[in-house]
Short mmCIF file of the C-alpha atoms (twelve columns), coordinates in Angstrom:
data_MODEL
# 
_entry.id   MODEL 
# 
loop_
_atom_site.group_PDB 
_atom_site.id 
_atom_site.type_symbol 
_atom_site.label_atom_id 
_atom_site.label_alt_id 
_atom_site.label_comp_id 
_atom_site.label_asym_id 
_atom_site.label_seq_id 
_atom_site.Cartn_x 
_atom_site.Cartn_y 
_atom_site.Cartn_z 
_atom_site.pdbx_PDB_model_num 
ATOM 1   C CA . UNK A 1   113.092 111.953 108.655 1 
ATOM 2   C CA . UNK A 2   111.431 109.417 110.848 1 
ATOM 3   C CA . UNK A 3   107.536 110.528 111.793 1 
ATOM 4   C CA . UNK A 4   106.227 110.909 115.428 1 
ATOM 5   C CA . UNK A 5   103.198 108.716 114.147 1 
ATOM 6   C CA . UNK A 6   105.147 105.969 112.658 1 
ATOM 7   C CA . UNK A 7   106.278 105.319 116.219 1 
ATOM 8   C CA . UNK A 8   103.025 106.020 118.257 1 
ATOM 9   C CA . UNK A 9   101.022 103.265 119.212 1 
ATOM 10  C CA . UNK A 10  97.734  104.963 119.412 1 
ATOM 11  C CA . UNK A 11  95.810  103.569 117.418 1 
ATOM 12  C CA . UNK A 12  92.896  106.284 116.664 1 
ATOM 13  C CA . UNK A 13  89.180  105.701 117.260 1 
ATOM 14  C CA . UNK A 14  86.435  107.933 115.529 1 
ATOM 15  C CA . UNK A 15  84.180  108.089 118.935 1 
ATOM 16  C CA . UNK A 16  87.361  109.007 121.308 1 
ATOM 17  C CA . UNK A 17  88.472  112.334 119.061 1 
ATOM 18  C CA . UNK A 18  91.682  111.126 118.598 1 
ATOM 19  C CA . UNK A 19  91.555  110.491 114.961 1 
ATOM 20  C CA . UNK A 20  91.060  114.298 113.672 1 
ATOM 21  C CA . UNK A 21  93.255  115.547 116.346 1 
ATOM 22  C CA . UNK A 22  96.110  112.841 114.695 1 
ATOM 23  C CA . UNK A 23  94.960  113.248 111.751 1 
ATOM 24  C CA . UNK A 24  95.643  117.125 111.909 1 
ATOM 25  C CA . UNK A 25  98.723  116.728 113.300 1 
ATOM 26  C CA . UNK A 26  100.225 114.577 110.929 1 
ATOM 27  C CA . UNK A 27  99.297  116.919 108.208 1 
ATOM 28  C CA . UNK A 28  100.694 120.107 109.630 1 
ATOM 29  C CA . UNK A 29  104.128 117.575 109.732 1 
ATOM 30  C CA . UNK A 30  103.984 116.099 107.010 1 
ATOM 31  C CA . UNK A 31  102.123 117.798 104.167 1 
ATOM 32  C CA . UNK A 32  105.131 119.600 102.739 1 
ATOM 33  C CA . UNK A 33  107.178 116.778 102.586 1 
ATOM 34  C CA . UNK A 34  104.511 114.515 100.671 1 
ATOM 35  C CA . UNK A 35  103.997 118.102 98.271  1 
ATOM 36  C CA . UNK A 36  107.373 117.898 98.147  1 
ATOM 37  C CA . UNK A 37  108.046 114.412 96.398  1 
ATOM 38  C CA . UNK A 38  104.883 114.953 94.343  1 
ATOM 39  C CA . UNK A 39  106.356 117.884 92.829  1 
ATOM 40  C CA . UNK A 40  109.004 116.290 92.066  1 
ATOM 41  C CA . UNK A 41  107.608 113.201 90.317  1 
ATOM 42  C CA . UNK A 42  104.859 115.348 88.592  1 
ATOM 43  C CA . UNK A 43  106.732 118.361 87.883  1 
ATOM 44  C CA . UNK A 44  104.300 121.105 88.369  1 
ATOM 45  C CA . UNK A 45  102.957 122.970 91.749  1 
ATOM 46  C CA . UNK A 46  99.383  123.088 90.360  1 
ATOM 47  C CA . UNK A 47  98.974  119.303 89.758  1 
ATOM 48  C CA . UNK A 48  101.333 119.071 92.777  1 
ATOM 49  C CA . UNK A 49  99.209  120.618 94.975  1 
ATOM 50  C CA . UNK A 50  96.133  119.014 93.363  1 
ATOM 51  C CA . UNK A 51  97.411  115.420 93.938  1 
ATOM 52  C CA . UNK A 52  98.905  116.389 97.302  1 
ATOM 53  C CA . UNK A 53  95.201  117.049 98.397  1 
ATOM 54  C CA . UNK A 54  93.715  114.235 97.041  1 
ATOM 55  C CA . UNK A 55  96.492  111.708 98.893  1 
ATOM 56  C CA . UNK A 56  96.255  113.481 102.245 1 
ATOM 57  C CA . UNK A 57  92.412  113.298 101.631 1 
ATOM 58  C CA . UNK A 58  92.156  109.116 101.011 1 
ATOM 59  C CA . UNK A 59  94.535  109.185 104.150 1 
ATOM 60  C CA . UNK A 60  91.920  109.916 106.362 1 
ATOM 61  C CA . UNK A 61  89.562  107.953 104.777 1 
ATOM 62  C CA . UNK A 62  91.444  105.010 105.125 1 
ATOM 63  C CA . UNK A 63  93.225  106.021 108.404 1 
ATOM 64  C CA . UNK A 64  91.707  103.691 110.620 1 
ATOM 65  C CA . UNK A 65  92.514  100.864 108.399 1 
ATOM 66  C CA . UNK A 66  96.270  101.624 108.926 1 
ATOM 67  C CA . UNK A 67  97.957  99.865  112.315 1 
ATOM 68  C CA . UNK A 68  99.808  102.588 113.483 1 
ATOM 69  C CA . UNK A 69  102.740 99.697  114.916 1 
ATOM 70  C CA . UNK A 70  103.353 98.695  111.597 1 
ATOM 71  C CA . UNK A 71  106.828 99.726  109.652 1 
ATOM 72  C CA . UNK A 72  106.371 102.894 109.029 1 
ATOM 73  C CA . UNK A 73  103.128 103.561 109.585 1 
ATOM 74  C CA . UNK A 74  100.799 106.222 108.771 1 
ATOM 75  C CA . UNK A 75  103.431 108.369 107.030 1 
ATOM 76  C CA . UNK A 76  104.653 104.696 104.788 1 
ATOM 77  C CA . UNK A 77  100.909 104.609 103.925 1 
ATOM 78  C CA . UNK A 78  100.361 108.384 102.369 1 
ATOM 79  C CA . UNK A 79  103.520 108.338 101.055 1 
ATOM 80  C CA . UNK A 80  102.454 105.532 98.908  1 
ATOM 81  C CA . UNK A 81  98.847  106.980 97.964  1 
ATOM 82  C CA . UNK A 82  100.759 110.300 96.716  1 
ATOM 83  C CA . UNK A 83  102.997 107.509 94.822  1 
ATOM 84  C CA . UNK A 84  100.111 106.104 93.049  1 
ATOM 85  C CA . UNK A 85  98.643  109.107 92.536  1 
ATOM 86  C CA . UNK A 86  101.155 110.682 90.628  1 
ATOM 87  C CA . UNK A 87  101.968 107.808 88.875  1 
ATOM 88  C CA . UNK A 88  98.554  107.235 87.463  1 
ATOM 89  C CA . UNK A 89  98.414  111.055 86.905  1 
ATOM 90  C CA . UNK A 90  101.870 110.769 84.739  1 
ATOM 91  C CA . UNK A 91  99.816  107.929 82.364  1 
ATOM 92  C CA . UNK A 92  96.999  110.027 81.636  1 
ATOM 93  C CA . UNK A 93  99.243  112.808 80.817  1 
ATOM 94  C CA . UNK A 94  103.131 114.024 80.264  1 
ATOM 95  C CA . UNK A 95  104.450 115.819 83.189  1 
ATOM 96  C CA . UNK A 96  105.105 119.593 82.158  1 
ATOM 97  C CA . UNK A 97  108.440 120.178 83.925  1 
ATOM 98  C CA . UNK A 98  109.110 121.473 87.680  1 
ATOM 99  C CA . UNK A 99  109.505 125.137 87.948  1 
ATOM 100 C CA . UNK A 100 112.817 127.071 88.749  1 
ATOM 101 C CA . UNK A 101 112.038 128.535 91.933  1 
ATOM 102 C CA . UNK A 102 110.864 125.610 93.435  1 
ATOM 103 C CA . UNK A 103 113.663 123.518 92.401  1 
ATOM 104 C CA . UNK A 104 116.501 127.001 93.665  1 
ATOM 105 C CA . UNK A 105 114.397 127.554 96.958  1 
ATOM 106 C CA . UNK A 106 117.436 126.000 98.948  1 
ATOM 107 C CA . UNK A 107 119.937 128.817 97.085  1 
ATOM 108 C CA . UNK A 108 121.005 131.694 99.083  1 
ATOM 109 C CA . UNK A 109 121.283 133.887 95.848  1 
ATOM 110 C CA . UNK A 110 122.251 136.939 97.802  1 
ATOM 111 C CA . UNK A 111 125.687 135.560 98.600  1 
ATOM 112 C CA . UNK A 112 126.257 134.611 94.668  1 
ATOM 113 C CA . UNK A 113 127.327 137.012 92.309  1 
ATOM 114 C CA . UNK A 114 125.265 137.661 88.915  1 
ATOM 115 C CA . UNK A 115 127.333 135.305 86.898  1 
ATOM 116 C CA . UNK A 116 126.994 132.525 89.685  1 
ATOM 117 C CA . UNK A 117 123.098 132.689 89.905  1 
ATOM 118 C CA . UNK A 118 123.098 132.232 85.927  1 
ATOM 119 C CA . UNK A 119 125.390 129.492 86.137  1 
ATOM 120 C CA . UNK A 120 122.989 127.725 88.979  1 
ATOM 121 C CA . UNK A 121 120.076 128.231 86.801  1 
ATOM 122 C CA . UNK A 122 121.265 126.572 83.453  1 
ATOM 123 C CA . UNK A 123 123.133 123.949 85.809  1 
ATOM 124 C CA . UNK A 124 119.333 123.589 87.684  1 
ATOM 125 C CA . UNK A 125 117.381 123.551 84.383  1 
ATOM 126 C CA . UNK A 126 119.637 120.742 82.757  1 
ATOM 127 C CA . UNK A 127 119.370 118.563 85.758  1 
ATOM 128 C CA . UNK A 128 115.509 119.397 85.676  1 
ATOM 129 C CA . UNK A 129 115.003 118.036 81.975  1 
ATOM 130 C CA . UNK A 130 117.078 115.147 82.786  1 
ATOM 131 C CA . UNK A 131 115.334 113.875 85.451  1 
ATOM 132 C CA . UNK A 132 112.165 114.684 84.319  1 
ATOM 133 C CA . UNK A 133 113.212 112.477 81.668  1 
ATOM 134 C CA . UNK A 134 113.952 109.402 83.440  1 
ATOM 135 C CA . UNK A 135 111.038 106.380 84.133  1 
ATOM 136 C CA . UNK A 136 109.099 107.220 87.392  1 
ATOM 137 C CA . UNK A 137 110.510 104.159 88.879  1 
ATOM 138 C CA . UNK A 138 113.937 105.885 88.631  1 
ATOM 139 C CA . UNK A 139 112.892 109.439 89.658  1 
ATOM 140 C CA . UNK A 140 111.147 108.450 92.315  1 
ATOM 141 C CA . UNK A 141 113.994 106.124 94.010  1 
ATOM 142 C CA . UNK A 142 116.260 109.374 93.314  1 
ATOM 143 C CA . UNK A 143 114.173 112.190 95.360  1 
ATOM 144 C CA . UNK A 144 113.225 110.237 97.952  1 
ATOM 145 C CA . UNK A 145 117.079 109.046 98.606  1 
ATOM 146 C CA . UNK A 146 118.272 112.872 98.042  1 
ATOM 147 C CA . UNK A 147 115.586 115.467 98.626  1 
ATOM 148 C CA . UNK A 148 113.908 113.529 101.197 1 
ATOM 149 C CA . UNK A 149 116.803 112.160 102.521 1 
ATOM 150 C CA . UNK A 150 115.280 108.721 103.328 1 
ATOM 151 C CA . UNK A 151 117.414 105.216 103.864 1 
ATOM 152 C CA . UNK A 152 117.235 102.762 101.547 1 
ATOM 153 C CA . UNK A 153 115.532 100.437 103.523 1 
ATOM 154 C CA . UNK A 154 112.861 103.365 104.293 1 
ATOM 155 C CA . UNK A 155 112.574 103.752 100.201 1 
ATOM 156 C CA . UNK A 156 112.093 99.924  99.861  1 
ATOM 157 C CA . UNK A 157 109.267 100.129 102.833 1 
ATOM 158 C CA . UNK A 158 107.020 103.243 101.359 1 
ATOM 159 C CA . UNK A 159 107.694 101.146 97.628  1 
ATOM 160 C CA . UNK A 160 107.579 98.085  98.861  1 
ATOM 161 C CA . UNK A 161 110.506 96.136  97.528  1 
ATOM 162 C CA . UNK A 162 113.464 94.747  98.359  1 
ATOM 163 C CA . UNK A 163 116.544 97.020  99.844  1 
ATOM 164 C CA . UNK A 164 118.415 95.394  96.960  1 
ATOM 165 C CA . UNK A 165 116.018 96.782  94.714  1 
ATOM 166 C CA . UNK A 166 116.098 100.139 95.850  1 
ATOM 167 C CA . UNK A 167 119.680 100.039 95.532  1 
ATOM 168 C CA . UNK A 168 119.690 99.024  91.925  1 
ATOM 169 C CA . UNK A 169 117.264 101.506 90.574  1 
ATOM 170 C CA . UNK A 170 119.614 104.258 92.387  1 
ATOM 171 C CA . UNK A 171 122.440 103.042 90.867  1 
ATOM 172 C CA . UNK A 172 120.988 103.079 87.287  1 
ATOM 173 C CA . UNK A 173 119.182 106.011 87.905  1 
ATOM 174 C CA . UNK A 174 122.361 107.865 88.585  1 
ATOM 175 C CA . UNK A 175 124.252 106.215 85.965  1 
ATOM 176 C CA . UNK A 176 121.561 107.374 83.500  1 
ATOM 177 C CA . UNK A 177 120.965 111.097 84.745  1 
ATOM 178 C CA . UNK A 178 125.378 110.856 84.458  1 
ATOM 179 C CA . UNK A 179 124.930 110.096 80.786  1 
ATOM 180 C CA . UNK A 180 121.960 112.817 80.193  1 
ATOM 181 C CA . UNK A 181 123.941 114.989 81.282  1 
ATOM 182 C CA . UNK A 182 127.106 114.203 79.844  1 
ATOM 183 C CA . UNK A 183 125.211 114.411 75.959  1 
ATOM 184 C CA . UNK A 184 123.454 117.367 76.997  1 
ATOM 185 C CA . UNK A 185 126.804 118.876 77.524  1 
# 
């Protein structure tokens, strides 16, 4: 998902009103997405939503430090707040595991039967556990390649390293979520 921001050259200025008006804007697009991958990392809507705040929040403090023509822009820049955010969250203390309707919200459950939705559930929860038990570094690479749907070289921007990189960590990450799975089995 590429941002309208990342892309516009305004650059906003505190005494023309542009900078709430972009500022607002780029929330309402954006702040479900960065909730989104915090979730994810941090496992929890509460914290989520905490830490969600708290990133969109430095944003604007720092918005006018961010050149708007730069690779990704103001989108790379919360994206990477959020990011270290979460992360420092994590070391002060161990995520407590997403919850189930978060991670089903994309199930139409209506058109399973009974037996189906079960199946979906214990299928959800054991690829919940699994990747909330892999490093950050390897979680993170993971949702933002497959929830968000983001290129590699958009993953190696907002992380800032190489595309190589971000193709490794995928690549293990998959490889160990494969064998979590497989022993959890």
């Amino acid at each position: 998902m590429s941002s309208p921001l990342a892309d516009d050259p305004i650059e906003p200025r505190p005494e023309d009103g542009d900078l709430l008006r972009l500022y607002a804007r780029f929330v309402q697009e954006h702040w479900q997405d960065v909730y989104t991958l915090v979730l994810r990392l941090v496992g929890n809507k509460e914290d989520a939503s905490d830490l969600t705040q708290e990133a969109l929040l430095q944003t604007y403090r720092t918005w006018s430090s961010v050149d708007p023509n730069s690779s990704g822009g103001y989108l790379k820049w919360c994206y990477r707040i959020a990011r270290n955010l979460s992360i420092d969250f994590l070391r002060k203390k161990k995520p407590r595991g997403a919850e189930d309707e978060e991670l089903e919200r994309s199930v139409d459950q209506e058109a399973l039967r009974p037996e189906e939705v079960y199946e979906h559930r214990v299928q959800a929860a054991q690829l919940r556990e699994a990747l909330m038990e892999l490093p950050v570094m390897y979680r993170e690479v993971l949702l933002l390649r497959y929830q968000s749907e983001m290129s590699y070289e958009r993953i190696a921007e907002i992380l800032d390293v190489p595309v190589t990189t971000v193709e490794t960590r995928i690549h293990r990450a998959k490889r160990m979520l494969r064998r979590k799975l497989e022993r959890d089995a």
